[in-house]
C-alpha positions as CSV (number, residue, x, y, z in Angstrom):
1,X,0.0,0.0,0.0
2,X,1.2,3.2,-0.7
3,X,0.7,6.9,0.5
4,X,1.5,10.5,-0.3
5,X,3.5,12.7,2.5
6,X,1.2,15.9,1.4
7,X,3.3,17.9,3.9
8,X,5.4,19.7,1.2
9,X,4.4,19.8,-2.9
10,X,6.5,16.5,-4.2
11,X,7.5,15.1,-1.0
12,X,8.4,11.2,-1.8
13,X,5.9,8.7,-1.3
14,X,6.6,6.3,1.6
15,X,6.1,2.1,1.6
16,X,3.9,0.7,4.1
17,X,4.8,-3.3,4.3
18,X,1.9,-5.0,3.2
19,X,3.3,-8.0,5.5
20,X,2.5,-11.4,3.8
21,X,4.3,-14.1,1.9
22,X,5.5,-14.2,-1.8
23,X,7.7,-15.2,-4.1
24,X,10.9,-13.8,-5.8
25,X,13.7,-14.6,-7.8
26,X,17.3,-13.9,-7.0
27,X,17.4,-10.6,-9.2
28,X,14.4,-9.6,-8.4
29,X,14.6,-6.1,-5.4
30,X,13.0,-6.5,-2.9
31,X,10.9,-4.2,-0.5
32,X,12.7,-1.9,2.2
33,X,12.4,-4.8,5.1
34,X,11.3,-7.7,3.3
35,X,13.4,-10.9,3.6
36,X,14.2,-13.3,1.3
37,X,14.8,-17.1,1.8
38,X,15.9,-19.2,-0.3
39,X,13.8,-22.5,-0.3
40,X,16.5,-24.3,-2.8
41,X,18.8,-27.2,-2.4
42,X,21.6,-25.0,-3.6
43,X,23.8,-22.5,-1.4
44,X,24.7,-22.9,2.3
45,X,21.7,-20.6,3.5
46,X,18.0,-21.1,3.3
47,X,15.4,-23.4,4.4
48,X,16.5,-26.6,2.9
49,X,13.5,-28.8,4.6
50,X,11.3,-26.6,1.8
51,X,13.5,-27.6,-1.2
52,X,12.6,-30.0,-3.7
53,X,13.8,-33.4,-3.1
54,X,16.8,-35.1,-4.5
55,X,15.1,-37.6,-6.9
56,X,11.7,-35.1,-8.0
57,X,14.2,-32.3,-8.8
58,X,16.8,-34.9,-10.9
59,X,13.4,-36.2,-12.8
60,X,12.4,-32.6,-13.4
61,X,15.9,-31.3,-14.8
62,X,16.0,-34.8,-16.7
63,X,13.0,-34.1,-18.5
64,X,13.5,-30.7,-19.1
65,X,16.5,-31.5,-20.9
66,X,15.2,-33.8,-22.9
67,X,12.3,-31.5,-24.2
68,X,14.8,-28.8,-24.7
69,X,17.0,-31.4,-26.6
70,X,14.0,-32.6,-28.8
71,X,13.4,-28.5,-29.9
72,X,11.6,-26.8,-27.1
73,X,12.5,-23.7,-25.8
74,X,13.3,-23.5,-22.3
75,X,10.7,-21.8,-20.6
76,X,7.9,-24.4,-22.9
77,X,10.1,-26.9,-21.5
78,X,10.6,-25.8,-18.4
79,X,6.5,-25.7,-18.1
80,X,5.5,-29.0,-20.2
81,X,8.4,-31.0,-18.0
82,X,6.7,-29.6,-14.4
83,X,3.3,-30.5,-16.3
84,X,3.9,-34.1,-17.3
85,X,5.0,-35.5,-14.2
86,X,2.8,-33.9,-11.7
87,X,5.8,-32.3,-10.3
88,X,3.3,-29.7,-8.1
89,X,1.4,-32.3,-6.6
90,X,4.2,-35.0,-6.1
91,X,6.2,-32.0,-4.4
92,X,3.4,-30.9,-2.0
93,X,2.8,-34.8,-1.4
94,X,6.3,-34.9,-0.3
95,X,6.4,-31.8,2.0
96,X,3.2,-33.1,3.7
97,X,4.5,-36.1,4.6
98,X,8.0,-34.1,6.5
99,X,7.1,-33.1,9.8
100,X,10.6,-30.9,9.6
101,X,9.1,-29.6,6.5
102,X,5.5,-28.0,7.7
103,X,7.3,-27.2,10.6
104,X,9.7,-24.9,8.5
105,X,6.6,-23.2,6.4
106,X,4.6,-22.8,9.6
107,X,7.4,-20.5,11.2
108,X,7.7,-18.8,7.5
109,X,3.8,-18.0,7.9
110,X,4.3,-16.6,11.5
111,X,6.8,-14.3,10.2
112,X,4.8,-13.4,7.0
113,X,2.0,-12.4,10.0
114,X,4.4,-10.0,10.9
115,X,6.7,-8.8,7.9
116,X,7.0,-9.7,4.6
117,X,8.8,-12.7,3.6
118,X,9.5,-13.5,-0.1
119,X,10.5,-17.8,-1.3
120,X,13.2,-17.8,-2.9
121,X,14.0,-19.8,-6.0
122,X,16.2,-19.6,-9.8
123,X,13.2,-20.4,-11.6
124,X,12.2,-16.8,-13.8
125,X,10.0,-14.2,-12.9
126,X,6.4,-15.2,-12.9
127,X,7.7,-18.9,-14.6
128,X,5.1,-19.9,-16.8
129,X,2.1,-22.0,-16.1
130,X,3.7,-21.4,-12.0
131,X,5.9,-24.2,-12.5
132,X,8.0,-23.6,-9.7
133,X,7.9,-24.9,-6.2
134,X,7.5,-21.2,-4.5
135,X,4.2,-20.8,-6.0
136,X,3.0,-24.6,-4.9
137,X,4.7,-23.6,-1.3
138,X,2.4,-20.2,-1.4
139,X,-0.5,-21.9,-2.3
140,X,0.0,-24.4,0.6
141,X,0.8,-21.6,2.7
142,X,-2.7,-20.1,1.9
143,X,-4.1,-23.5,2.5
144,X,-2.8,-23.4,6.5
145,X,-3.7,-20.1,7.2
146,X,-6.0,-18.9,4.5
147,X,-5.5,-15.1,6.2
148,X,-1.8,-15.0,4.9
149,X,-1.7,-12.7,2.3
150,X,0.3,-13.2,-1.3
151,X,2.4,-10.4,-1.9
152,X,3.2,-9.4,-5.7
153,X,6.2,-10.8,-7.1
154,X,8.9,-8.1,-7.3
155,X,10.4,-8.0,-10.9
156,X,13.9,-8.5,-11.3
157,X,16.1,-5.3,-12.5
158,X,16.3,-6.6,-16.1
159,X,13.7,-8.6,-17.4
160,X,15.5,-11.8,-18.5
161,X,13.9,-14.8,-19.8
162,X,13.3,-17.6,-17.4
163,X,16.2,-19.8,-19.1
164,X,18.2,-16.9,-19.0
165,X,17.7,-16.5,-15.4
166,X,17.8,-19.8,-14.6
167,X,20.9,-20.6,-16.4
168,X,22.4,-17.3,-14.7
169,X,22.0,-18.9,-11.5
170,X,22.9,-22.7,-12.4
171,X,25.8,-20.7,-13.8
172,X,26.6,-19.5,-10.4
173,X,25.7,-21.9,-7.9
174,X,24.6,-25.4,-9.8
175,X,21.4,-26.8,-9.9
176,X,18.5,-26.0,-7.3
């Protein structure tokens, strides 16, 4: 929400935190105060217990591949590949079966109450078709506390392609 300082003609406009829970990429600026956590495999920080596991994320980035390799583009790829093999539901499946797991995203939606708290993942701005696990760990989120609000994905500086930012960051730090 935003609002004017009418004090003086052109005085700046301030940010209120909405406070919630949303999702981001690593390029992507972030609101004065928000965090961002990174809900990957890769990188020492984050909240691994949200990550996808071992064997989903290895199917995923094999089929990918191999729709990329037959002459789809990367983000079509990227989306068909999360399509095809259920990759939403088999992820949500997995984190509702992890005690450690609902335990992490309950203490992410306590803080959200509070302050806003972005997921972070290297999948592009607003991935097609939401095929990334941020937007099924949001939609769970909702499902918990249906009062937690969804914040607005930030856009990154540059608007890259997903492949581009995804490759940017596998680039960097290796696959998710």
């Amino acid at each position: 929400m935003h609002a004017v300082n009418n004090r003086t003609p052109g005085a700046p406009v301030w940010h209120t935190r909405a406070v919630g829970l949303g999702r981001t990429t690593r390029f992507a600026p972030l609101p004065a105060g928000a965090r961002r956590v990174s809900v990957m495999r890769a990188g020492a920080g984050g909240v691994k217990a949200l990550a996808p596991a071992d064997d989903l994320l290895a199917e995923f980035l094999a089929r990918k591949r191999a729709l990329v390799r037959a002459g789809a583009a990367s983000d079509a790829a990227h989306a068909e590949a999360h399509r095809a093999m259920g990759y939403r539901e088999r992820y949500l499946d997995q984190l509702r079966a992890r005690p450690d797991a609902l335990a992490a995203l309950h203490q992410l939606i306590a803080e959200a109450r509070t302050g806003d708290v972005y997921l972070m993942c290297m999948c592009g701005y607003r991935t097609p078709g939401r095929a990334c696990h941020t937007y099924a760990l949001l939609d769970l989120a909702r499902e918990l506390d249906p009062s937690i609000r969804e914040l607005t994905e930030p856009a990154p500086r540059r608007l890259a392609s997903t492949s581009e930012q995804a490759d940017r960051g596998r680039l960097r730090h290796g696959d998710r």
